[in-house]
C-alpha positions as CSV (number, residue, x, y, z in Angstrom):
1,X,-89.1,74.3,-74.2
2,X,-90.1,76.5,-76.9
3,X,-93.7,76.9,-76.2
4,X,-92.9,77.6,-72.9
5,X,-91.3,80.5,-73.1
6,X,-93.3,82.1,-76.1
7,X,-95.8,81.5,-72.9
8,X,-94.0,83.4,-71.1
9,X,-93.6,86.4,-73.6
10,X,-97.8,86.5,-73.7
11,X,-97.8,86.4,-69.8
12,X,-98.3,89.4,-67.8
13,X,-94.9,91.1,-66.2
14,X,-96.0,90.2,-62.4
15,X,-96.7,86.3,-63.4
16,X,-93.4,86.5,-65.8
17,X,-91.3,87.4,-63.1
18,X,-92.2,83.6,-61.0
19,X,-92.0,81.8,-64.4
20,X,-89.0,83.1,-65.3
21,X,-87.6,81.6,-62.1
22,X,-89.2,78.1,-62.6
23,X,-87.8,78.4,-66.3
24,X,-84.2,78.7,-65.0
25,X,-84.8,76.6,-62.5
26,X,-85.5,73.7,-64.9
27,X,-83.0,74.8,-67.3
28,X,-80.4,74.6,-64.6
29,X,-81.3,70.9,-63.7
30,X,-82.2,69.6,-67.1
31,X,-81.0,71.5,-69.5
32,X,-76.8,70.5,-69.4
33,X,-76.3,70.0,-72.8
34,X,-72.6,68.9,-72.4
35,X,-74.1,66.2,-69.7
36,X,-71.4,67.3,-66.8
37,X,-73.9,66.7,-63.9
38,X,-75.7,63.5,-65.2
39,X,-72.1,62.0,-66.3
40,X,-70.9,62.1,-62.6
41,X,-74.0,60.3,-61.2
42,X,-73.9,57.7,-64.5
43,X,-70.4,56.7,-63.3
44,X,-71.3,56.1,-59.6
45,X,-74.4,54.3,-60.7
46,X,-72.0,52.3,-62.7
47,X,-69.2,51.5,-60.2
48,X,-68.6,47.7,-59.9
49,X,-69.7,46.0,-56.7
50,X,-68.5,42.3,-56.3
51,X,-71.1,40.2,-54.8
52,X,-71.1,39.2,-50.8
53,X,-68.7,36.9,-49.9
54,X,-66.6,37.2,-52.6
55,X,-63.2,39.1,-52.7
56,X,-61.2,41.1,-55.6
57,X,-57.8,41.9,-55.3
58,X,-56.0,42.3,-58.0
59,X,-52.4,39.3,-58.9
60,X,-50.4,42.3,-58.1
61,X,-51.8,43.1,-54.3
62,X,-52.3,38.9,-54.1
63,X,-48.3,38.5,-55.0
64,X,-47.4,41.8,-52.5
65,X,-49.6,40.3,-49.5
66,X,-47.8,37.1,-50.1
67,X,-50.8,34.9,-51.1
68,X,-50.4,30.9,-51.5
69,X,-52.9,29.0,-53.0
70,X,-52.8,24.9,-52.7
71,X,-55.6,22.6,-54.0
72,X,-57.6,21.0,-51.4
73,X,-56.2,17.0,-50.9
74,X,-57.1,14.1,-49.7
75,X,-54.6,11.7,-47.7
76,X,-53.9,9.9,-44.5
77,X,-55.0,11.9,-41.6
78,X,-54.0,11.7,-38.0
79,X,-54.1,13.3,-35.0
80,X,-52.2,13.2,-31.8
81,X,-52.7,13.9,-28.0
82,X,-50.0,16.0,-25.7
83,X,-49.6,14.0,-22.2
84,X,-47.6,15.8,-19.1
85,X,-45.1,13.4,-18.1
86,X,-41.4,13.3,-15.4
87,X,-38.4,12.2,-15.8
88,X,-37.2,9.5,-13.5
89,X,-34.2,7.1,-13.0
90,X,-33.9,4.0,-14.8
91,X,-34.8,2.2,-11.6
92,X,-33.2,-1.6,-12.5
93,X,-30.1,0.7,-12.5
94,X,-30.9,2.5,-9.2
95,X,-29.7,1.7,-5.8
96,X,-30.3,2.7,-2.1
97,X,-28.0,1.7,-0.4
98,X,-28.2,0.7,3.7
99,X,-26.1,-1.3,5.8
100,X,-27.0,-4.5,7.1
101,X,-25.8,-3.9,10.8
102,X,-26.5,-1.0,13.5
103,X,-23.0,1.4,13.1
104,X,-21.8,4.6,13.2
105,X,-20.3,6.4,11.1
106,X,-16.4,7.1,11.0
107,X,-15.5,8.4,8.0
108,X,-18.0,9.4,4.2
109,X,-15.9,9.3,1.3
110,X,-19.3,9.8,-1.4
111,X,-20.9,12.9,-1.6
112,X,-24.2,14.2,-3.3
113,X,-23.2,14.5,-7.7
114,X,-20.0,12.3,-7.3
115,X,-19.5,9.9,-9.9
116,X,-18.2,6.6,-9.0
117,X,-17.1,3.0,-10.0
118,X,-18.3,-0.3,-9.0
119,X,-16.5,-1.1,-5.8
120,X,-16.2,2.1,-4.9
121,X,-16.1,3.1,-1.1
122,X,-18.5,5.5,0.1
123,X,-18.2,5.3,3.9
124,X,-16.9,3.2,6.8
125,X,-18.7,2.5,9.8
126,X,-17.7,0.7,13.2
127,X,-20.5,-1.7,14.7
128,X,-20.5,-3.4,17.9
129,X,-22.5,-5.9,16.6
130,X,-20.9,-7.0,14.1
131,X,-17.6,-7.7,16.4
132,X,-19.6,-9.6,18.7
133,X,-21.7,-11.5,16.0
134,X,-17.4,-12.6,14.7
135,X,-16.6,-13.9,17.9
136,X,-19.7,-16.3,18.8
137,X,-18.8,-17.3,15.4
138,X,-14.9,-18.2,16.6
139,X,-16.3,-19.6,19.6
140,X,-18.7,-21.9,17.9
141,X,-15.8,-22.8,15.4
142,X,-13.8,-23.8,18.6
143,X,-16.4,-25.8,20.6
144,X,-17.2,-27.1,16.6
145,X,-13.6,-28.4,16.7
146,X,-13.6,-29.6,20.4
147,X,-16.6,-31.6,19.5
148,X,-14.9,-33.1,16.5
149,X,-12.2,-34.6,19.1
150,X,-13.7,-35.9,21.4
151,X,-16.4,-38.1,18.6
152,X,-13.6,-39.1,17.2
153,X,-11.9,-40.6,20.3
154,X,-15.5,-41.8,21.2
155,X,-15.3,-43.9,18.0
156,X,-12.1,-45.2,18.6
157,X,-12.9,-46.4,22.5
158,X,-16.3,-48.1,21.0
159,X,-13.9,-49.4,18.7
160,X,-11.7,-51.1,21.7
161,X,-14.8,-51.5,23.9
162,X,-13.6,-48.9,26.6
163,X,-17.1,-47.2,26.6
164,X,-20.5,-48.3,25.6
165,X,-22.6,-47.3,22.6
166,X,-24.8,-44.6,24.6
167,X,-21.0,-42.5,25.4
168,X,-20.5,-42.8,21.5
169,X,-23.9,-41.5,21.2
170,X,-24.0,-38.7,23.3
171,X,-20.8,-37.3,22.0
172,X,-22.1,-37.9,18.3
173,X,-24.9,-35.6,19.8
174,X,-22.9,-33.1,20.8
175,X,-21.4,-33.1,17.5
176,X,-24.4,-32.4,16.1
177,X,-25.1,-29.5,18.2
178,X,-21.5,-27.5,17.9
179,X,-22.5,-28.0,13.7
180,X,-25.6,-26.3,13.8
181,X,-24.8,-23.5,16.5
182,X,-21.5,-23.4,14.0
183,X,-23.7,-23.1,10.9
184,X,-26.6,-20.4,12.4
185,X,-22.9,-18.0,13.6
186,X,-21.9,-18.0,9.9
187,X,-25.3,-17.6,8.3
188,X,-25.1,-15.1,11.0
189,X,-22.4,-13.1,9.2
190,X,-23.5,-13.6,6.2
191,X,-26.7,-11.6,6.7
192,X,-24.3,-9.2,8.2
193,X,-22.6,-8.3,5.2
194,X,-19.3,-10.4,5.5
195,X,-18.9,-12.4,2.0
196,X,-17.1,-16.2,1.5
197,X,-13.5,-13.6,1.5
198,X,-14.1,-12.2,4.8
199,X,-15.3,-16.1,6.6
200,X,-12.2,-17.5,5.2
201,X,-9.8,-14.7,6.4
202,X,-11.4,-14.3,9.7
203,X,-10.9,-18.8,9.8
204,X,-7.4,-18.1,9.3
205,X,-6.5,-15.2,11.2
206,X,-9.1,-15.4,13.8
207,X,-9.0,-11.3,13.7
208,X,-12.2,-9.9,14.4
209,X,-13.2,-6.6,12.5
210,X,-15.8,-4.3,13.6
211,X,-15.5,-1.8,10.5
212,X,-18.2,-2.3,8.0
213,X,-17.3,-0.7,4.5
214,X,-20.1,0.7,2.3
215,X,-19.3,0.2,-1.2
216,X,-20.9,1.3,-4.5
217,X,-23.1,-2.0,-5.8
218,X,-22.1,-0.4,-9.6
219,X,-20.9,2.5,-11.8
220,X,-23.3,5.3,-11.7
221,X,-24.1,9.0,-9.8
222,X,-24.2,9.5,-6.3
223,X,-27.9,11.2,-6.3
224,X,-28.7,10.9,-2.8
225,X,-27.1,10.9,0.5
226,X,-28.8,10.8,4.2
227,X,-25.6,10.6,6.3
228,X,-23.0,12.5,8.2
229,X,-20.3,11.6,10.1
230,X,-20.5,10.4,13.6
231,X,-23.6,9.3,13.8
232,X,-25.4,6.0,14.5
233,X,-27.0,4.5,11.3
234,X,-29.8,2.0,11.6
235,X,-30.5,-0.7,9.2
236,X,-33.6,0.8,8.2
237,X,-32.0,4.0,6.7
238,X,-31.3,4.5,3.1
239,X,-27.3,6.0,3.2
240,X,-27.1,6.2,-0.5
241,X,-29.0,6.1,-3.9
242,X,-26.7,5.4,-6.6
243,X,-27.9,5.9,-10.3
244,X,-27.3,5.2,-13.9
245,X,-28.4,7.9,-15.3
246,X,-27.2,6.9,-19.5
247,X,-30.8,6.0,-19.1
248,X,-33.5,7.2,-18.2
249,X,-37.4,6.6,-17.9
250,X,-40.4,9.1,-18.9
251,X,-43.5,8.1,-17.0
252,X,-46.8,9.6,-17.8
253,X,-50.4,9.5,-16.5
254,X,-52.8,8.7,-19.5
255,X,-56.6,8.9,-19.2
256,X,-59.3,6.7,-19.7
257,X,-60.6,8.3,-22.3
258,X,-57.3,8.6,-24.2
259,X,-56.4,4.9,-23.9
260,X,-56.8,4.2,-27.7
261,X,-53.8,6.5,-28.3
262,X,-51.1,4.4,-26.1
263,X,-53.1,1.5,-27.5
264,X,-52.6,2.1,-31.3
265,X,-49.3,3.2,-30.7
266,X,-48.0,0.0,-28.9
267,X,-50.0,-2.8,-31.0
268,X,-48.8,-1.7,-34.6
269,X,-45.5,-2.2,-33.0
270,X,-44.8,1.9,-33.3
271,X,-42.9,1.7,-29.8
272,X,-41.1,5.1,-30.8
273,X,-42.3,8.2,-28.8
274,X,-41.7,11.6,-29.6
275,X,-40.9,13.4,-26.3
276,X,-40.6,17.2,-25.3
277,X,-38.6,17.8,-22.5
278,X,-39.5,21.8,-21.0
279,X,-36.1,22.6,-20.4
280,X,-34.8,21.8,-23.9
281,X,-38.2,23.2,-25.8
282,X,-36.8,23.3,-29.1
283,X,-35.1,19.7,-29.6
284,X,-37.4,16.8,-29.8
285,X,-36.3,13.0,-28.3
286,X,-37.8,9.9,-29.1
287,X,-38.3,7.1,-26.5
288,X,-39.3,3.5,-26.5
289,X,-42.3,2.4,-25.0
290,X,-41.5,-0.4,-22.3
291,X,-44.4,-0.4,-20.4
292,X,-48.2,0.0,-20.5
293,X,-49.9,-0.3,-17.1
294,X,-52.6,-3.0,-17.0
295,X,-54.5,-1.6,-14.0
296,X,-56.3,2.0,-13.4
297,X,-55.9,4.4,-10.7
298,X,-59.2,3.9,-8.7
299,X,-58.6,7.7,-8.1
300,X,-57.7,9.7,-10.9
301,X,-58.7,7.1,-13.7
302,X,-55.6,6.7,-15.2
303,X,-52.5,4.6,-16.6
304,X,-49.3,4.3,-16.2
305,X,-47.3,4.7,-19.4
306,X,-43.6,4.3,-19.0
307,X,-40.7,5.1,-22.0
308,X,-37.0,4.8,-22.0
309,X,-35.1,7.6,-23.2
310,X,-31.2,7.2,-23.5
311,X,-29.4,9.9,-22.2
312,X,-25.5,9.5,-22.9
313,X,-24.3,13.1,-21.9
314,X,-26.5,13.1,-18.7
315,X,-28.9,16.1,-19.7
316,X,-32.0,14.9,-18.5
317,X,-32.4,15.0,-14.9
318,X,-34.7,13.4,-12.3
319,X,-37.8,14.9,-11.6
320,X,-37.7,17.1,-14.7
321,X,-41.2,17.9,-16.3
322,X,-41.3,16.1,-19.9
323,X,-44.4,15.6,-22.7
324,X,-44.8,13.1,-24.4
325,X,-47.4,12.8,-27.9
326,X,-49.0,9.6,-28.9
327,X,-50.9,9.5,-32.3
328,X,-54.2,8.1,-33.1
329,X,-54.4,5.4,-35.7
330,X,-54.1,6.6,-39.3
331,X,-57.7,7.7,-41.4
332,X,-57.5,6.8,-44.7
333,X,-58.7,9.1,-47.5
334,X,-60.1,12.6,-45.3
335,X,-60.1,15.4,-46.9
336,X,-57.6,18.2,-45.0
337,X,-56.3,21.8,-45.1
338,X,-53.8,23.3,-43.4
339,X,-54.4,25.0,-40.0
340,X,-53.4,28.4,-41.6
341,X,-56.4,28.1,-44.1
342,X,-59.1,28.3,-41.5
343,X,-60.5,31.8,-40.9
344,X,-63.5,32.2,-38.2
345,X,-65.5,35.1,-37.0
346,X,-68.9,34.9,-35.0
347,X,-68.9,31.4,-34.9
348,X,-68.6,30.5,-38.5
349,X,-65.3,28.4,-39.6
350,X,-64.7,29.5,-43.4
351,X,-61.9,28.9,-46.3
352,X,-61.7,31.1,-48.9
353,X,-61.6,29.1,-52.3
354,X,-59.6,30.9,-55.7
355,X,-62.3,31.4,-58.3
356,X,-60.1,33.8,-60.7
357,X,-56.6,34.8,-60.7
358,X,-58.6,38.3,-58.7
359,X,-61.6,36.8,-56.9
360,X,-61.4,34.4,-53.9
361,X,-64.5,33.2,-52.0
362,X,-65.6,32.8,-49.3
363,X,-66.5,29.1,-48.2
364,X,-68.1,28.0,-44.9
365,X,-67.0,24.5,-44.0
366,X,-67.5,21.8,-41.2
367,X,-64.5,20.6,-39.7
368,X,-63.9,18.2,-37.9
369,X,-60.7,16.7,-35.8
370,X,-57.2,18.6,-35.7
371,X,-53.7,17.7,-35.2
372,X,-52.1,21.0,-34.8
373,X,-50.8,21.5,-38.8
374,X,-53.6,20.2,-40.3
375,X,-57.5,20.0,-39.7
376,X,-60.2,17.8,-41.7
377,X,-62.5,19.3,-43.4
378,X,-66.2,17.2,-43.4
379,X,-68.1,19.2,-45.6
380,X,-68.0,22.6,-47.6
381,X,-65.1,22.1,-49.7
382,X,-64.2,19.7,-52.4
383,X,-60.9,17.7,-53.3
384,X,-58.5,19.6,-56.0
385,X,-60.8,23.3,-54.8
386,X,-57.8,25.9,-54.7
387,X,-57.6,26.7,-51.2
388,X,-55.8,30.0,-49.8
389,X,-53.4,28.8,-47.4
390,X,-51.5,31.2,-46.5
391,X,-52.5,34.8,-46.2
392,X,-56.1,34.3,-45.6
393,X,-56.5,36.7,-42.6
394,X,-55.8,39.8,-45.5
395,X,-59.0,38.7,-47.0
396,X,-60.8,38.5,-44.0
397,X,-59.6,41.8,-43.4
398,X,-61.2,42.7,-46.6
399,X,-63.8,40.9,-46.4
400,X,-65.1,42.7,-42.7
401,X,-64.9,46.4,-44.4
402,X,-68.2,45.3,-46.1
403,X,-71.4,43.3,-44.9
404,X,-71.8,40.1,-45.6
């Protein structure tokens, strides 16, 4: 620096003019002596940059954010599969009731919702039929007991030798034929409706009753009805259903290719079923598996699966929409981290892994199946690796400000 400006001194005034310049230029850039200029870029040159993929924050911002860390385990792993299933009644406690004979209707005692007892009357109706069907039964009784007479006084006379064996025989005949037109006008009644109580008071009174009563087979819910009042019922109608509805059945549709699941459940003798029911979304039922159909729908390729669900306080209704969730058989030892852990951005599925109490990785792993809370991990991670399970979204958050 020196020489240079005794250079200048010895240099003409025109040419000391454009050195003098350059001199204070290069003063101006070099010589700082207190270092103020070169300081500032020294401590942006010197700035710490964490390597890609890998996070700082400091125990104070990881406790704020809420940050949990939990070592990577290994343990039983299962997963299960959702299935859309319906309520329906317990049908070997269901009725639908007809009537055995043509009527119609006089009077309807059960309506639609009712509750009632075994016994119970639900309607009356008058039939024709059934009067006329009561007295070719009388009048077979009486030609019956005509016929009983008149054998026996045949027998007698044989006896004495007033008539020959073909009289006797003939009468024994006709004996024969009053029994069985007799027999075919009871059977008759029978398939009417009229039990042994009925025969024996219509023997002895000789009354014949054309009202048919319609009574409930056993306790249970009037849950369908499909008559009115004055008109004519035919024996082909269903008048009634009557239900037991303390129980109930879930039946679902399972396909083929989810068969292992009902499978696995039913052979390791797991019968119990959790079950969703839509209208009640935050309580959970369990039913019993009762039975596992043994044919396919040529159609839609699935099978029947059928629960029993008790249902004391009468909640679950016919017909509503339920789902039921059937787990696969258990995988020993797999490796598994809670959904929460997994972070994923343009494809990639990554955890990030603890390194320091203020540095958290980044780790790419390959997953594999899920069951909703936690999700196997096949390879990227290790057993006992501190995994961030909860809060991981603020370091991706982080982690996009910066490339990767």
């Amino acid at each position: 620096m020196r020489s240079l400006l005794e250079f200048v001194r010895t240099s003409s005034p025109r040419s000391n003019r454009g050195l003098c310049g350059l001199v204070l230029g290069l003063v101006a850039m070099g010589g700082g002596c207190d270092g103020t200029p070169t300081d500032v870029v020294a401590s942006k040159s010197t700035s710490v940059n964490t390597a890609p993929g890998i996070i700082s924050l400091s125990v104070e911002e990881s406790s704020r954010v809420g940050l949990v860390i939990q070592p990577a385990a290994r343990s039983d792993f299962r997963t299960h599969r959702d299935f859309p299933a319906i309520v329906h009644p317990n049908q070997r406690n269901m009725a639908e009731i007809t009537t055995l004979v043509r009527g119609r209707v006089v009077d309807v005692y059960g309506d639609l919702g009712q509750q009632v007892k075994a016994n119970a009357p639900l309607a009356i109706l008058y039939s024709s039929e059934l009067g006329l069907a009561q007295s070719a039964y009388l009048k077979a009784r009486a030609k019956l007991h005509v016929a009983e007479q008149a054998y026996g006084r045949a027998k007698f006379l044989l006896q004495e030798k007033v008539i020959g064996e073909a009289e006797a025989q003939r009468r024994h005949a006709e004996l024969l034929s009053t029994q069985a037109e007799a027999n075919e006008s009871r059977d008759r009644l029978k398939l009417l409706g009229m039990d042994a109580g009925e025969l024996r008071r219509l023997d002895k009174s000789r009354e014949i009753r054309s009202v048919v009563p319609i009574v409930a087979p056993f306790a249970g819910r009037i849950i369908g009805r499909n008559l009115t009042r004055g008109e004519v019922v035919e024996t082909t109608e269903n008048l009634f259903v009557i239900a037991d509805l303390s129980e109930v059945w879930i039946v679902a549709n399972i396909p083929e290719k989810d068969i292992p699941f009902v499978h696995s459940v039913h052979a390791s003798g797991g019968t119990q079923v959790e079950v969703q029911i839509n209208a009640y979304p935050k309580e959970t039922f369990t039913g019993t598996i009762t039975y596992v159909g043994d044919v396919l729908d040529p159609v839609t390729r699935t099978m029947q699966l059928r629960l029993e669900l008790p249902n004391p306080d009468g909640r679950l209704k016919p017909e509503m929409f339920a789902t039921i969730r059937l787990f696969s058989e258990a995988q020993p030892d797999r490796l598994a981290v809670p959904e929460a852990a997994l972070q994923r951005d343009q494809g990639r599925t990554f955890v990030f892994v603890q390194r320091s109490p203020s540095e958290y990785e980044l780790r790419e792993v390959h997953i594999g199946e899920s069951n909703g809370t936690y999700t196997s991990i096949l390879g990227g991670l290790n057993e006992g690796e501190p995994v961030v399970t909860h809060g991981a979204f603020v370091l991706k958050s982080e982690l996009l400000k910066k490339p990767v």
